[in-house]
N, C-alpha and C positions, 0 to 999 in steps of 0.2 A: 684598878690597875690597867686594865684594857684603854678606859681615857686616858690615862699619861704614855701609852704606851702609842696610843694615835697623835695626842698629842706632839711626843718626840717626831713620828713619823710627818710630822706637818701638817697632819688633819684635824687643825680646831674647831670646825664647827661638828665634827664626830666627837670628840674630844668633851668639848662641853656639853653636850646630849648626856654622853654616856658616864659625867663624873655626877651632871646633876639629878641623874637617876640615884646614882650613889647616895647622894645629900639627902633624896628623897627616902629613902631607909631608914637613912640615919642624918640624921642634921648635926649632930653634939660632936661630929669629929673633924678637929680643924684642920689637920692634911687636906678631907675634904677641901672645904674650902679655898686653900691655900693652892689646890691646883687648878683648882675651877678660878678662881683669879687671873694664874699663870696663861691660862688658854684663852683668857677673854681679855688677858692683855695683848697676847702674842696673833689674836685673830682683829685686832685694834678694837673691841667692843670696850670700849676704855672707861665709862661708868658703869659697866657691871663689873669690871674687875674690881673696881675701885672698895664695889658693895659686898666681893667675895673677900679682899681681905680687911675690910673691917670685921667682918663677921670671923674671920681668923685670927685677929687681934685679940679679939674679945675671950674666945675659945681657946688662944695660945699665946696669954698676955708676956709671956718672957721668952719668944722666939724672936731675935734680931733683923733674920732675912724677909718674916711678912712686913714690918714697918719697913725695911730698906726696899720692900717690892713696891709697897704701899705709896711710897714718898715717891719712887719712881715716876708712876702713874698721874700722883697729883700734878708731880712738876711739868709732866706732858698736857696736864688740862692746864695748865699755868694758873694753879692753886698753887703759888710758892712758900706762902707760910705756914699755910697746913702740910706741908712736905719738906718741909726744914724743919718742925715739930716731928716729922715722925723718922728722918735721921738723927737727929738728937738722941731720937728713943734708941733708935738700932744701937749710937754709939754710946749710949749710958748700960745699954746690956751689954755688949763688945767692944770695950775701948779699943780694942784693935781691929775692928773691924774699918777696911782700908778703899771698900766698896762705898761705906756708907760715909767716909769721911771726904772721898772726891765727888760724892752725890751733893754730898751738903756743901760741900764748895759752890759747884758749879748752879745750884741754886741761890747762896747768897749773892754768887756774883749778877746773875739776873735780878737781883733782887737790889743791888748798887752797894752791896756791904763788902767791897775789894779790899776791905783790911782783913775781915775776918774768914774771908773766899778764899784768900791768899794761904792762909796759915790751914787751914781745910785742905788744900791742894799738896800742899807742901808735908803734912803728916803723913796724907795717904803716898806720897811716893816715900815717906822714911819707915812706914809701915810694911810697903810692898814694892821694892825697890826694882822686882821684875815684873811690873803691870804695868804694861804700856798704856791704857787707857788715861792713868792718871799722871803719865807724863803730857799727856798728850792734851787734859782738861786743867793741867798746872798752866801750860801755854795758851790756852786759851785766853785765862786770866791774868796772864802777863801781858798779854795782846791788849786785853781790855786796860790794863795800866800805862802803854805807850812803849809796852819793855822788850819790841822786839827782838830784837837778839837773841836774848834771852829764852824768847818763846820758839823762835828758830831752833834755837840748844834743845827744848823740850821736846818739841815732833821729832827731830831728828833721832833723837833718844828712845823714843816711842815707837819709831820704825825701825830701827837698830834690832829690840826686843822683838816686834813682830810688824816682817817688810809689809804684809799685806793688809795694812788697820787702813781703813778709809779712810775713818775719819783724821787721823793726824795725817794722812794726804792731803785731806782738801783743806783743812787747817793751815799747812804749811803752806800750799798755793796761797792764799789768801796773805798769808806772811809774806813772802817771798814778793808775791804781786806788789805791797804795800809798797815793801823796800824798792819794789821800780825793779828786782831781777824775774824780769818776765819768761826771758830761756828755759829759767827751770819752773816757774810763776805756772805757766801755760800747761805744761807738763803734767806736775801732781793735778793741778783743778780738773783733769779727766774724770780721777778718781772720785769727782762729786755722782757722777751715777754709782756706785756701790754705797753711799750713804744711803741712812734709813730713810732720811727723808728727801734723796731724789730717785731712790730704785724706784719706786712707783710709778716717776712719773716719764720713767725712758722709755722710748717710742721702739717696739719692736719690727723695724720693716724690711721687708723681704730685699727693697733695693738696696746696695751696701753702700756703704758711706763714704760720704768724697772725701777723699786729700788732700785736694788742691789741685788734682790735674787738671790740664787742660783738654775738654770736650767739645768740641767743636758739634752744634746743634742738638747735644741730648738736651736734658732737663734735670735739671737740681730745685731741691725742693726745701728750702731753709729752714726750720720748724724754730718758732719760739719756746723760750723754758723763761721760768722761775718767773720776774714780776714786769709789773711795765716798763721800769725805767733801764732795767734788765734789755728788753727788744726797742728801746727805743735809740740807747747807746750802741747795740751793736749793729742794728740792722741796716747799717750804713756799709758794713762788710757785702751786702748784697752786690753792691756797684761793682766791688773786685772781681765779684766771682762773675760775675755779666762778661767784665773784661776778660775773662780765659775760656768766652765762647760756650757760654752756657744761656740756655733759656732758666732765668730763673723764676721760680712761686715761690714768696712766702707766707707761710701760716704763723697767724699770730692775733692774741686775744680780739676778739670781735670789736671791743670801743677802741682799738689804734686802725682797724683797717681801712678806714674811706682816709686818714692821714699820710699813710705808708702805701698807697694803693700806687703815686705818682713818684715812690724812690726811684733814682734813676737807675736802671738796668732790669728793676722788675718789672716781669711781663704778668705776673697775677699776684695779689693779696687775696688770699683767702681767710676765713672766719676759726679762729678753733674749733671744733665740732661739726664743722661742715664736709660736703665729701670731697675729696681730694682729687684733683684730675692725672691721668698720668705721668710719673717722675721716674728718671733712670738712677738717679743720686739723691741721696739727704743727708743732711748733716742741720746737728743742733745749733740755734744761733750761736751761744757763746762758747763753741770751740773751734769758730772761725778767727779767734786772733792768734790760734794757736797753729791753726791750716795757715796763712799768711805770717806767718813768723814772725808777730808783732811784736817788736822790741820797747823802748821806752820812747827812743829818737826815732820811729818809723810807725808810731801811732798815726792813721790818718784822722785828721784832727781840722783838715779843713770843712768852715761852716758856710753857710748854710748847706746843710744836706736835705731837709725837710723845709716845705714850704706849706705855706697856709693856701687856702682853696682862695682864689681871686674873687670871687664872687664873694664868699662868705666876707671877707677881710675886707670888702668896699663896704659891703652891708654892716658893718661895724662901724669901719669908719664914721661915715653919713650919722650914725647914731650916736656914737662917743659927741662929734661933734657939736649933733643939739643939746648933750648936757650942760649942766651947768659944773664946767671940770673947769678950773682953774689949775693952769700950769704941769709940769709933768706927771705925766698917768707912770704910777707901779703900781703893779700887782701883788699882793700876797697871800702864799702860803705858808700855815702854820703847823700843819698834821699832815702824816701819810697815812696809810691804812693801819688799822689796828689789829691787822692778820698778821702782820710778820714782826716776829716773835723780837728783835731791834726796836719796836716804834716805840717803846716807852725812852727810848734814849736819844731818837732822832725828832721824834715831836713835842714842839712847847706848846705850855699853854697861851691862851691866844691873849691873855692880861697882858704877859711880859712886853708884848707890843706895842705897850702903850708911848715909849718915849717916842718912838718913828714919828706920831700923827702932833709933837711939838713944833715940828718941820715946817715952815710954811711955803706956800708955793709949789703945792705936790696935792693931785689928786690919785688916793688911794681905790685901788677896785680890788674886793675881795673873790678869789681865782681859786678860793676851799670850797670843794664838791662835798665831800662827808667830813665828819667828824663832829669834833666841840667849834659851838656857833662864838663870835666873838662880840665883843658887851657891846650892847646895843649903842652906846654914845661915843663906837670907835666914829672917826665922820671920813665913812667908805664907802664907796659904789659897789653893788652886788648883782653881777647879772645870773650869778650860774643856775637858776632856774628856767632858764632860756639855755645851757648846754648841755649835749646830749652826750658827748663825745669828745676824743681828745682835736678832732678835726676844726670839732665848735673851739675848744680851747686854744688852738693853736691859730683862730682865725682872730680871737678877741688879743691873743696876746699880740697879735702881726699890730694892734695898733696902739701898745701900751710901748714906752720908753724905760723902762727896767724892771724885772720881774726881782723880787725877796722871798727865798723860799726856802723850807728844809729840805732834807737829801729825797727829794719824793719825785713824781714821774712829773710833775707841772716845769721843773726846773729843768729836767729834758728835754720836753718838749721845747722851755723857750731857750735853752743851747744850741740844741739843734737847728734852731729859727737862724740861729745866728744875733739873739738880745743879748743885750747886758742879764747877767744873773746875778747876782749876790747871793751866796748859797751859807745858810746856820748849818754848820754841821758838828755833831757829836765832836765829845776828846778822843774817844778811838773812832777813826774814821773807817768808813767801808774803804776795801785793798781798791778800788777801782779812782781813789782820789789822790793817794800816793801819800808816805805821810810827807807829814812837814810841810806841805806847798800848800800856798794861797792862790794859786794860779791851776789850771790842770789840759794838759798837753792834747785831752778827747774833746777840750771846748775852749776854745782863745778866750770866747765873752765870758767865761764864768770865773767870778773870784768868791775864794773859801774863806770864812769868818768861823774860824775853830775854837769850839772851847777851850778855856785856857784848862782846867781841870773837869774832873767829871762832873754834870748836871750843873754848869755856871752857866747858865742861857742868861742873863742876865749882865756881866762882859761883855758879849756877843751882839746884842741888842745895843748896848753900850756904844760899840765900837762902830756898828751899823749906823746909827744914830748921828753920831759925827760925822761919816761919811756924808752921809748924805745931806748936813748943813754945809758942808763943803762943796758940793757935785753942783757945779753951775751950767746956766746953758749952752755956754760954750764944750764943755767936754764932754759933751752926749750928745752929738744933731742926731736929730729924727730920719731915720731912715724908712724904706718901704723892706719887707720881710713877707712876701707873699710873691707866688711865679707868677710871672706876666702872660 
């Protein structure tokens, strides 16, 4: 009792010391275990909980809440079928159990099963008509079906029950974003730091955070958050904040810095993890469209913003040259990282490709750093074992004529360049592309090729395909994409 009593108090690693003395007395009592779980979930040790309540399972094979705790965890190690087996279970002991019916939702839906997500979602709010959580993961999966409005109706419904839930905030930004109403779009996505999975990663500093005043010689200090193509769409905001008399530094993951080092207005790029020189202001990248009142029509949107290193970008050139490339150079990308918890929706496989390389009069170079390698008889140029960095990648792309990519950081970088993009993106698009447009207001050169329905990369490919027997050399001259 002492461990759940530290527990509550927030002390999990006391917590689990003093329950697993307990278990050592006695092992046969599955409370035990069931809270030594609890604590080594809630302390993230997320395969020992996993192993606490199985051993709870086992010991208290007809308690509803260990399988609903149990599935929890798996879903968090993105074990989704073994965590949809074990809300099953919760809901075959508890048909009304209304926790475990939006658990298992919100797993089939990662899982691509939106018929049967859907009706999962929809039980648990006719179950528990005042639990906002599961209005709030109904919208989700509306979102994930195209259904916004709808899913607007859900957060809003959700925050109605309880104003302060997070997560139907950042949900609803991310809606609200989609629809193009960025006034209130910008607003909620504050509330992404109170989510589980950005509290951690908020910067606590002593300097306070800027609004957008104007400073005339202090120092602002722009930190990046979340992923690369994250700081590489927004770090363009730097140049505004330069213009209201700031010295600016930005910090931001180490392989963007020798690219971002020459944005204009910044006076340093620094390294994540490195030490920080003195700053009077900071503020997170992405809640500068929100300082700058960025509406849908006041998007700054002109390109290039980012340039390739001159040196680097001749020394390609010179190189491209002596190959043996016939006719125009693309680039592709088919995968983004397999960290963020989307890629199984925004990355294909690299087979589906195969109609592009029908095309003749087009020399392909493969611009995929990690991931799944593409079959060996694609007929591609591959340098990226000569790139170190997106500096490298942004030098090789300054001399390619249209980069093909999925929603990943390569297609930023060549936006940013100011290239043609052709971007494969998911049926539910990330809010940052707007729905419905083929076109997007943060990159003139980039056009969007949407699935028509969920997981049809295949259309998409399709529709790429003809594009491109079509694209002659008249409507694409070759330009230079590198600072002089």
């Amino acid at each position: 009792m002492l461990g759940v009593v530290e527990h509550q108090m927030g002390h999990f690693d006391s917590a689990i010391d003093l329950i697993g003395k307990a278990i050592k007395l006695d092992d046969k009592i599955a409370p035990y275990h069931f809270n030594l779980g609890r604590a080594c979930e809630d302390a993230r040790r997320l395969d020992e909980a996993v192993s606490s309540y199985r051993t709870a399972s086992k010991l208290w094979p007809d308690n509803p809440d260990v399988y609903a705790n149990l599935g929890n965890v798996l879903g968090e190690l993105e074990q989704l079928d073994e965590a949809a087996i074990c809300f099953r279970k919760a809901i075959e002991l508890e048909p009304g159990f209304a926790e475990a019916h939006t658990s298992l939702g919100n797993v089939l839906r990662d899982l691509g099963q939106l018929d049967e997500a859907i009706i999962c979602c929809r039980r648990a709010v006719e179950l528990a008509p005042n639990f906002p959580e599961a209005y709030s993961n109904l919208g989700v999966t509306l979102s994930r079906l195209g259904q916004l409005d709808e899913a607007v109706a859900c957060y809003r419904q959700a925050l109605g029950l309880q104003p302060n839930l997070p997560a139907a905030h950042n949900n609803l930004a991310m809606a609200l974003l989609a629809q193009g109403d960025m006034a209130a779009g910008w607003e909620h996505y504050e509330w992404r730091w109170q989510t589980s999975k950005m509290r951690a990663e908020q910067r606590n500093f002593a300097q306070p955070l800027w609004q957008g005043e104007v400073a005339v010689g202090l120092t602002l200090l722009i930190h990046a958050e979340q992923g690369f193509g994250d700081t590489l769409q927004f770090c363009r905001y730097a140049t505004q904040a330069a213009a209201r008399g700031l010295r600016v530094i930005i910090e931001v993951q180490k392989p963007l810095v020798r690219l971002l080092r020459d944005l204009p207005g910044v006076e340093l790029a620094v390294g994540r993890g490195e030490t920080l020189p003195p700053f009077d202001y900071h503020v997170p990248m992405l809640s500068l469209p929100r300082v700058f009142d960025t509406r849908a029509d006041t998007i700054p949107g002109v390109v290039p913003y980012l340039y390739a290193d001159k040196a680097l970008a001749e020394d390609w050139q010179r190189r491209l040259a002596a190959m043996d490339c016939q006719g125009r150079r693309i680039g592709l990308v088919w995968a983004g990282s397999a960290a963020l918890a989307a890629d199984r929706r925004r990355s294909i496989a690299p087979e589906l490709l195969a109609p592009l390389f029908e095309t003749p009069n087009f020399c392909f170079f493969n611009l995929q750093k990690d991931g799944p390698a593409a079959p060996a008889q694609f007929p591609m140029i591959s340098c990226m074992d000569e790139i170190g960095d997106f500096a490298d990648t942004a030098a090789l792309i300054a001399n390619l004529d249209l980069v093909i990519s999925v929603d990943t950081a390569v297609a930023h970088v060549a936006a940013a360049l100011g290239k043609p993009v052709w971007m494969l993106n998911r049926f539910d698009p990330c809010w940052r592309w707007l729905a419905g447009r083929r076109d997007s207001p943060w990159y003139p050169t980039l056009q969007i090729y949407s699935q028509p329905c969920p997981d049809d990369w295949e259309s998409v490919v399709t529709d790429i395909a003809h594009d491109l027997r079509c694209w002659t050399l008249e409507t694409a001259p070759r330009g230079k994409w590198f600072a002089a």
